[in-house]
C-alpha positions in Angstrom: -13.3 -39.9 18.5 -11.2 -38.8 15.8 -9.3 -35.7 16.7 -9.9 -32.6 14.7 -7.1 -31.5 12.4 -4.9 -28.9 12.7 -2.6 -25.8 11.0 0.6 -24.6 12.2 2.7 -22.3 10.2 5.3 -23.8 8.3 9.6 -22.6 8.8 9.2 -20.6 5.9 6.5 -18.8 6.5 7.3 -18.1 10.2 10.8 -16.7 8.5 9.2 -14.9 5.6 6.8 -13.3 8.3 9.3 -11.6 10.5 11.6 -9.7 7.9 11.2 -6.2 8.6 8.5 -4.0 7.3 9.0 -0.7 5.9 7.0 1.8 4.7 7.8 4.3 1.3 9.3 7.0 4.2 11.1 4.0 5.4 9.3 3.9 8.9 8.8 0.7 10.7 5.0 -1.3 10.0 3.2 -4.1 10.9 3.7 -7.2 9.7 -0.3 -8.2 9.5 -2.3 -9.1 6.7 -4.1 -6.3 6.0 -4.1 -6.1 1.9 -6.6 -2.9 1.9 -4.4 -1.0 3.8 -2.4 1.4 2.2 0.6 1.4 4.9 0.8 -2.8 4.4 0.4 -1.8 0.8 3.9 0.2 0.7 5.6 -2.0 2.4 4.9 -4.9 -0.6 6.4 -2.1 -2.9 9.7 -1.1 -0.4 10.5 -5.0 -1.4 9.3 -5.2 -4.7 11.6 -2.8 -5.4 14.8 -4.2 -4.2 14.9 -6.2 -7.5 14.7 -2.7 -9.0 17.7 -2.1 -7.6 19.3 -5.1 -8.6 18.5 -4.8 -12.3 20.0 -1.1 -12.0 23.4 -2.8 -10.5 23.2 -5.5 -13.4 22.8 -3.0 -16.3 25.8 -1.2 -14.2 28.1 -4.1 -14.2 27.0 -5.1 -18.1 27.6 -1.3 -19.0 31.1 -1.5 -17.4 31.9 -4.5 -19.4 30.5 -3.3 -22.6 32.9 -0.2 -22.7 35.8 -2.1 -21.5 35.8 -4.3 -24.4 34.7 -1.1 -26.9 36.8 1.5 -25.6 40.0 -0.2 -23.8 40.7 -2.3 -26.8 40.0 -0.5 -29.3 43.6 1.4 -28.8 45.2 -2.1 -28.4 44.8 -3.0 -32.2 48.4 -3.0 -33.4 49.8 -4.4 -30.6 47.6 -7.0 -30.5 48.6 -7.9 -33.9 52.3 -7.9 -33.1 51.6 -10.0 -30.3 49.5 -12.1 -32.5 52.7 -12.9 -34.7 54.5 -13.6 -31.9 52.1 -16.5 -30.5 52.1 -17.7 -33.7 55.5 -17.6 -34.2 55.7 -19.3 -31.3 53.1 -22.0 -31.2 53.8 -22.8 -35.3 51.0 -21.3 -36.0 48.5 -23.8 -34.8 45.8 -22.7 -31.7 46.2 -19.9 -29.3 48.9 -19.5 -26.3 49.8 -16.3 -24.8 47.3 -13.4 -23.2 45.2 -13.9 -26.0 44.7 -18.0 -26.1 44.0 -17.5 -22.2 41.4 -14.5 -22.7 39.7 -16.6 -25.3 39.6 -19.3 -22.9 38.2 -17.3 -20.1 35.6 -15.9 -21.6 34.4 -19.0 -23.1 34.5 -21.1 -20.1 32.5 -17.9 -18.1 30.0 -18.1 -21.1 29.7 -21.6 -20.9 29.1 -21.6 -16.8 26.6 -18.6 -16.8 24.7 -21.0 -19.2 24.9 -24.0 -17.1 23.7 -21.7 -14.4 20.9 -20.6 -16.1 20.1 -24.2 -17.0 19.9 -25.0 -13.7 17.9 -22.1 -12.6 15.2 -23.1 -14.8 15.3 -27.1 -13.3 14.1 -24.9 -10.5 11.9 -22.8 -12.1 9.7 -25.6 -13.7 9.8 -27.7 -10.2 8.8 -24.4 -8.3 6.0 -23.7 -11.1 4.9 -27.4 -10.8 4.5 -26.7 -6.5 2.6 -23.7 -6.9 0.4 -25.2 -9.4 0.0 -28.2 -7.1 -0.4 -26.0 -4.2 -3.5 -24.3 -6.2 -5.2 -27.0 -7.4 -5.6 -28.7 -4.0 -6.6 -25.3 -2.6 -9.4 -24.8 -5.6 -10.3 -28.9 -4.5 -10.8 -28.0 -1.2 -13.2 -25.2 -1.5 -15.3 -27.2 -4.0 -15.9 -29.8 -2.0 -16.8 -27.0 0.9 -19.1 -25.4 -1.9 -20.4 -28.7 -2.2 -21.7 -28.7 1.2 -22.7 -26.0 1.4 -25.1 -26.3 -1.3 -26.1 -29.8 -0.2 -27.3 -28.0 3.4 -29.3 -25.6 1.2 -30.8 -28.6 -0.8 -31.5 -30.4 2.2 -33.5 -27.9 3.7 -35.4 -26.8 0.9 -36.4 -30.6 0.2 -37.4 -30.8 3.6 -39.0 -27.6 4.2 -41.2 -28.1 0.7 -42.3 -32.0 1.9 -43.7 -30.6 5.4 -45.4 -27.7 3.1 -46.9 -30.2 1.0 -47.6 -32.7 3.8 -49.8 -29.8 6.0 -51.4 -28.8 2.3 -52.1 -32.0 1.7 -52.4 -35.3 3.3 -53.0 -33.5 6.7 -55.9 -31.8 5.8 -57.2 -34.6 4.1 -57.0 -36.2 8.1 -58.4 -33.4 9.4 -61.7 -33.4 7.2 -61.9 -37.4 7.4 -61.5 -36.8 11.7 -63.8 -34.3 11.6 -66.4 -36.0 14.1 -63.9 -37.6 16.2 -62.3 -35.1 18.7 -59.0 -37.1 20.1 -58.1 -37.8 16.4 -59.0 -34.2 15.1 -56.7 -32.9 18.0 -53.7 -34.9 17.7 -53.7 -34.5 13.7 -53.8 -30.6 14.3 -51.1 -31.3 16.4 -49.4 -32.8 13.8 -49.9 -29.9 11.6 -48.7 -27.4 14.0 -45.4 -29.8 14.9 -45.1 -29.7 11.0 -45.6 -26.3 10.6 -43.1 -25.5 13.7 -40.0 -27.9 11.9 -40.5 -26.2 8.7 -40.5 -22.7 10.6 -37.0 -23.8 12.6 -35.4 -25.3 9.4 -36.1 -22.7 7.2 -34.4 -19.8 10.2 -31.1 -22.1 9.6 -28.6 -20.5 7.5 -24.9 -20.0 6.7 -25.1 -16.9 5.5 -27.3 -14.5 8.4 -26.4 -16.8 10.8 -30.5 -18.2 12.9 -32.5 -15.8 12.6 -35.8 -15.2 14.6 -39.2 -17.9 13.8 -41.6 -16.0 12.1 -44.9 -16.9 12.4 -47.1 -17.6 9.3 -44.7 -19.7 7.2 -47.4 -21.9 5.9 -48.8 -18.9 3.4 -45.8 -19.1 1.7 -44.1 -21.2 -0.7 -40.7 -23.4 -0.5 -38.1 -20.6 -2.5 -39.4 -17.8 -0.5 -39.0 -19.4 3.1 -35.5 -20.7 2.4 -32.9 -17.9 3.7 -30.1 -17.2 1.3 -27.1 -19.5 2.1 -23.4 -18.5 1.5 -23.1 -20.6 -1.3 -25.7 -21.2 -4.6 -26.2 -24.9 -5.5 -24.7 -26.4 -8.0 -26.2 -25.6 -11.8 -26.5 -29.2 -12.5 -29.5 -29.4 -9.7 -30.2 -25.3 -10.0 -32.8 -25.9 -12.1 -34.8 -28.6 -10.6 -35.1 -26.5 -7.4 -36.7 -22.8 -7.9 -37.5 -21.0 -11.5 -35.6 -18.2 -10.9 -32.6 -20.0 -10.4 -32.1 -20.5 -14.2 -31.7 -17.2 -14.5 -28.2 -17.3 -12.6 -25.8 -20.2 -12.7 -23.0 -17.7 -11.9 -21.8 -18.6 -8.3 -22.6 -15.6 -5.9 -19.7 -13.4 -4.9 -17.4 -14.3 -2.3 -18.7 -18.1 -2.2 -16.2 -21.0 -2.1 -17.6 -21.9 -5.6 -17.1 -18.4 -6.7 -13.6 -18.0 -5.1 -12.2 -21.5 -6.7 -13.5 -20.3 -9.9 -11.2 -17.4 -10.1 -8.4 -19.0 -8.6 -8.3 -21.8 -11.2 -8.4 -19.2 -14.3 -5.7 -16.9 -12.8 -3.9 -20.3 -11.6 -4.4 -21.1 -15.4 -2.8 -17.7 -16.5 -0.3 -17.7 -14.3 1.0 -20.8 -14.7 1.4 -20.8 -18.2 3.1 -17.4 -18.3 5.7 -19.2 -16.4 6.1 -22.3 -18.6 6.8 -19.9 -21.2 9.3 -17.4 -19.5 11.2 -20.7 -18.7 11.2 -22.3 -22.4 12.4 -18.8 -23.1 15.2 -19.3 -21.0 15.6 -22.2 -22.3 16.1 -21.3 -25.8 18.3 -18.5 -25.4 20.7 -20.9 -23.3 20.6 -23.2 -26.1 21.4 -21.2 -28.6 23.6 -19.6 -27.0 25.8 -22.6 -26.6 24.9 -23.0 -30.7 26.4 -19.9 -31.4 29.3 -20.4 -29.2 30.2 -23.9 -30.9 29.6 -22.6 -34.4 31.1 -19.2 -33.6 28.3 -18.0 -35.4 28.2 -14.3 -34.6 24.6 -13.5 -35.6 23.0 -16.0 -33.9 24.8 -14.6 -30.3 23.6 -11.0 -31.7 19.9 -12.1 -32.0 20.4 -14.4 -28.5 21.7 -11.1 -26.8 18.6 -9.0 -27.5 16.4 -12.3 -26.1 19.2 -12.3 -23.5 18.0 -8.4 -22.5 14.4 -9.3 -22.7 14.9 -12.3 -20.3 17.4 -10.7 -17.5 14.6 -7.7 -17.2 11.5 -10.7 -17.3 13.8 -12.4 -14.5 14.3 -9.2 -11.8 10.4 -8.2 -12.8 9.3 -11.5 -12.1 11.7 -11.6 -8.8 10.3 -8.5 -8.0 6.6 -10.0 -7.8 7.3 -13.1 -6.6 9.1 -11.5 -3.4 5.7 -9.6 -2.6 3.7 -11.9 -3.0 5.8 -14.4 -0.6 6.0 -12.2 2.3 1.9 -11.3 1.8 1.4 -14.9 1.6 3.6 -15.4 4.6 1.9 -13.0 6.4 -1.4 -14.5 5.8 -0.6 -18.0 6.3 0.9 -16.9 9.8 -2.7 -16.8 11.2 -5.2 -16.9 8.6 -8.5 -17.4 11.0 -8.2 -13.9 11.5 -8.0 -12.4 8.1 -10.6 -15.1 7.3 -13.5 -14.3 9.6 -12.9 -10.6 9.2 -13.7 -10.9 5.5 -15.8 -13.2 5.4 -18.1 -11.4 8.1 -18.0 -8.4 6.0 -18.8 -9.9 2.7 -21.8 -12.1 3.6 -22.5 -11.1 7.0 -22.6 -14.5 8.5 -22.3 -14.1 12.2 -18.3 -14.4 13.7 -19.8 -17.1 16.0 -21.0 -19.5 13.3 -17.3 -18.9 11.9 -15.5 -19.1 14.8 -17.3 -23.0 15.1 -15.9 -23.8 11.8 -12.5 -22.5 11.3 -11.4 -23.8 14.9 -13.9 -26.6 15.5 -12.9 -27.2 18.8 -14.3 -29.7 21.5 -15.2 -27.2 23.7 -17.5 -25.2 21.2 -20.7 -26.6 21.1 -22.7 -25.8 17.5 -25.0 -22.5 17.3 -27.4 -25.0 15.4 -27.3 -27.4 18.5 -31.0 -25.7 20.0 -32.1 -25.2 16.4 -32.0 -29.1 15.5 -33.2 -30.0 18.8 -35.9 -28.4 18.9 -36.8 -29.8 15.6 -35.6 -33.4 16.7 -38.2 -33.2 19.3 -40.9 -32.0 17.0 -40.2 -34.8 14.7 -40.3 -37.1 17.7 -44.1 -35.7 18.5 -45.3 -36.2 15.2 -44.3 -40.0 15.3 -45.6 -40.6 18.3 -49.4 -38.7 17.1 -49.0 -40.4 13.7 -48.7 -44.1 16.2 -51.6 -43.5 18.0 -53.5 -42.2 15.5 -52.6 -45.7 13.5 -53.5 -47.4 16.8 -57.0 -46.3 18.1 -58.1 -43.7 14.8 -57.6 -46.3 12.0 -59.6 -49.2 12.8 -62.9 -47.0 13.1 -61.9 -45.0 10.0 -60.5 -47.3 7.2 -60.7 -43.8 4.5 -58.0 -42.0 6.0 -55.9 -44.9 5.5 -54.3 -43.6 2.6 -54.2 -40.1 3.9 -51.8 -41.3 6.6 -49.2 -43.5 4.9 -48.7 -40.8 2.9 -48.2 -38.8 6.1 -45.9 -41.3 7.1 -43.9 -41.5 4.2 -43.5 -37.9 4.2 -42.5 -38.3 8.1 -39.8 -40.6 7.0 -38.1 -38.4 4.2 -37.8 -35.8 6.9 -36.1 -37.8 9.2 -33.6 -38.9 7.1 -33.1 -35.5 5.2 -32.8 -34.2 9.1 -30.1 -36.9 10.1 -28.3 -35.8 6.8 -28.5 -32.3 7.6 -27.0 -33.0 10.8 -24.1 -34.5 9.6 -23.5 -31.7 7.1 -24.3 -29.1 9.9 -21.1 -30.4 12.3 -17.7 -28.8 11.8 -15.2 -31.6 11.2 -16.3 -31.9 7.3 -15.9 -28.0 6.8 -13.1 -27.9 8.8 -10.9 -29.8 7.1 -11.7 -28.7 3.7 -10.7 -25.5 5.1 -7.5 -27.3 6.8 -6.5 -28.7 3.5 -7.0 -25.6 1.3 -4.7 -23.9 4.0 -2.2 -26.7 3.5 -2.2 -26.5 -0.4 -1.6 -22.3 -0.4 0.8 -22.3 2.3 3.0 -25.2 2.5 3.0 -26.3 -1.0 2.2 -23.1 -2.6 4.6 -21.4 -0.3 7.2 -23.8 -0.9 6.5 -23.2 -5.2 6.8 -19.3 -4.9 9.9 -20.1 -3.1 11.7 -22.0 -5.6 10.3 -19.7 -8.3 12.4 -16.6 -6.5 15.3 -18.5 -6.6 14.7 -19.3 -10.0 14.6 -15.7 -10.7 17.5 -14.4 -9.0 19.7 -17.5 -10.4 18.3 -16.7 -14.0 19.2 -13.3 -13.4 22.6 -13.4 -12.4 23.3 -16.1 -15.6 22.1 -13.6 -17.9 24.2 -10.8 -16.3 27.0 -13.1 -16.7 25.7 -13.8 -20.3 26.0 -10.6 -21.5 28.8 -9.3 -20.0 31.0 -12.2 -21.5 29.2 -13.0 -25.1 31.2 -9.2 -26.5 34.4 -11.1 -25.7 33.2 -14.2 -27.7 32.4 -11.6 -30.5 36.0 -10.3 -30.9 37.5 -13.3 -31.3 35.0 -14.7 -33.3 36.3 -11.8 -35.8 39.7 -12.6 -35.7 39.2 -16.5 -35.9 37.4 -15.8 -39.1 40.4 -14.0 -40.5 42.6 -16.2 -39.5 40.8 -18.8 -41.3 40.6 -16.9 -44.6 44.3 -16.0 -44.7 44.9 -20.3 -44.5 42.6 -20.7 -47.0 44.5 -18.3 -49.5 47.7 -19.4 -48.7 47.2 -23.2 -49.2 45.5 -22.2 -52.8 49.0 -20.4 -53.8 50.7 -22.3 -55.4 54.1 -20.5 -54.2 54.0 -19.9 -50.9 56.9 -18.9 -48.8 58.9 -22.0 -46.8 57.5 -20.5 -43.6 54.8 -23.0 -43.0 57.5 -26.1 -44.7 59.7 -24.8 -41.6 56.6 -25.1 -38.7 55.8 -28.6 -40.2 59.3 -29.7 -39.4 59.5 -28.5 -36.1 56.1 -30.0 -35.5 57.7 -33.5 -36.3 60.2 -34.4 -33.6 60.5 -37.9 -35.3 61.6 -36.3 -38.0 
């Protein structure tokens, strides 16, 4: 036999799961998943807002820088000239050398690593965003193909509860009126009926949703769509409407239904992931540009990339800040989700916690709550074959009329069977089980693992665009003076009678000469 598979928490999650808990007084909490709960509510916020804190210290440290370079320079003007003379005096006039060549330098070369940085924080951010989105689309899979099921057992026992119907409307008292005069025949097709009567009674009491409920007597005086209990899940639309008229009506999945959950997952999944894809070609762009504007020296173009810049470093410590809840919640329910799982699930549809408990573990030791159920019905079946034999055997031959009346009896003995056998395979825990195995491996190892890389994205982004903006004012300043610089060399080489100054740097410039 092949052995039933199984979840165990992944290093991340175990990690994610025990960092402390506290609470908005900063008191201790527990670490369960309990979303509804105010208290586990707080303690999402206490770490959503440590990136709060962060972007306070990173408009601290961008503050500090912006009135270094507007207020401590600012005093610095003539000597920085005289010492601008000097280097040039010094270096003939041609690039930078002294403090001001190496604070040039510096701040490009921070200006160009806080933009690699960022670069590389958004390598992470579209592999992390492509791992979550994974992550979701294999959990959304999963609990299709469990929706699937689910509607198939509600198909299956519809179809089989509306053939026995129309076989004791039907063909069976067709038998009954053709065996009227022959006692041994009239008995065991009324024992047929009742035996049909009894597996449509016991088939129509199974159900996902209430869990078995009690036979009721009478179930011939009603009709197929009212003797079928609501099941967790509605059947697909594509069959819907072959199946009861009402159905038409409503080709919404029912709340709280794998098909209803993997609905909503895929359009926030669809939301969410392309909010990301463009926070990170916004990144992009601004790094881009800002290398642009540093090669050009274009000073506009790093004035319009420092208001993006802005917009971006508070987009990267919000989105920090969400991402970080959302990890440790997910971590907390990926720890042991069986619990969280049968709590709501009980609550919502009020399936019984036994059928549940037979699902989500699926252990050898459990044997199905259905297990009496189908037996019971596998042994009416069983009668039924064995009437409809001996009724072929001895009733037949001395009444060639009912004939007809019993292949179609037959027939409709041999839908039932194999819709039964079906149903039975559907029914056992391995195939529900591992679509619920697998949607728990697609939201918490790699969904897990894509929230992960997208915090570090964050942070990384974060840091580059403090760095960003705490070095592009230095890039302005000597853009300025550059500019100048350039102007006065234009000037000069149009006049006609310039001083020998710049005859005098040539020559020392030419040590062959």
């Amino acid at each position: 036999m092949a052995t039933v598979p199984s979840y165990s928490p992944s290093i991340w999650v175990r990690m994610c799961h025990a960092l402390p808990r506290f609470d908005l007084t900063m008191q201790m909490r527990d670490n369960s998943f309990t979303p509804d709960s105010w208290e586990y509510q707080q303690t999402l916020l206490v770490l959503s807002s440590l990136s709060a804190i962060a972007l306070v210290l990173s408009l601290l440290v961008v503050l500090s820088f912006l009135i270094h370079y507007c207020c401590c320079h600012r005093g610095d003007g003539g000597r920085d000239a005289e010492e601008e003379e000097e280097d040039d005096d010094a270096s003939g006039g041609h690039g930078y050398s002294g403090k001001k060549g190496r604070g040039i330098c510096c701040v490009t070369w921070v200006s160009v690593a806080a933009v690699t940085l960022c670069c590389v924080a958004i390598g992470v951010g579209f592999y992390g965003n492509s791992e979550a989105n994974d992550g979701m689309y294999q959990l959304t899979s999963s609990l299709l193909t469990a929706n699937y099921t689910l509607a198939s057992i509600d198909l299956l026992i519809w179809d089989t509860v509306a053939v026995l119907q129309r076989s004791v409307s039907g063909p069976l008292t067709s038998l009954e009126d053709v065996f009227g005069g022959n006692k041994p025949a009239l008995v065991s097709t009324r024992s047929c009926r009742r035996l049909s009567e009894r597996v449509a009674s016991l088939l129509s009491s199974l159900s996902l949703g209430r869990g078995v409920r009690a036979v009721t007597p009478g179930l011939s005086g009603m009709n197929g769509s009212d003797s079928i209990v609501g099941l967790l899940t509605p059947v697909p639309p594509s069959v819907a409407p072959t199946l009861t008229p009402s159905s038409t009506a409503n080709s919404v999945p029912a709340p709280f239904s794998p098909g209803w959950a993997a609905s909503t997952l895929m359009v926030n999944e669809d939301y969410r992931w392309l909010s990301y894809v463009l926070l990170l070609l916004l990144d992009l762009v601004v790094c881009l540009f800002i290398l642009l504007g540093l090669a050009k020296q274009a000073r506009w173009l790093l004035i319009l990339m420092t208001v993006l810049a802005w917009l971006a470093l508070f987009l990267s410590w919000g989105s920090l800040g969400l991402e970080t809840a959302t990890v440790v919640a997910l971590s907390d329910f990926c720890f042991d989700p069986n619990i969280f799982v049968l709590n709501s699930t009980h609550f919502n549809t009020g399936t019984s916690t036994e059928i549940l408990d037979y699902y989500l573990t699926c252990s050898r030791r459990m044997t199905s709550p259905f297990q009496q159920l189908l037996t019971q019905s596998q042994r009416a079946l069983s009668s039924i074959h064995s009437h409809l034999s001996s009724l072929e055997r001895d009733a037949l031959p001395r009444f060639p009329k009912a004939e007809k009346s019993l292949r179609e009896v037959q027939q409709i003995l041999n839908v039932t069977e194999g819709n039964f056998h079906q149903l039975v395979a559907l029914l056992n825990c391995r195939g529900l089980n591992k679509d619920y195995i697998d949607s728990l491996k697609g939201l918490c190892f790699d969904g897990m693992e894509g929230l992960l890389y997208l915090s570090l994205y964050s942070f990384l982004s974060a840091l580059a665009f403090t760095a960003i903006l705490c070095s592009l004012p230095g890039a302005w300043r000597s853009f300025s003076s550059d500019s100048e610089e350039y102007e006065d060399s234009d000037s000069e080489s149009e006049d006609p009678f310039t001083s020998h100054q710049d005859s005098k740097r040539f020559l020392q410039w030419q040590p062959w000469l």
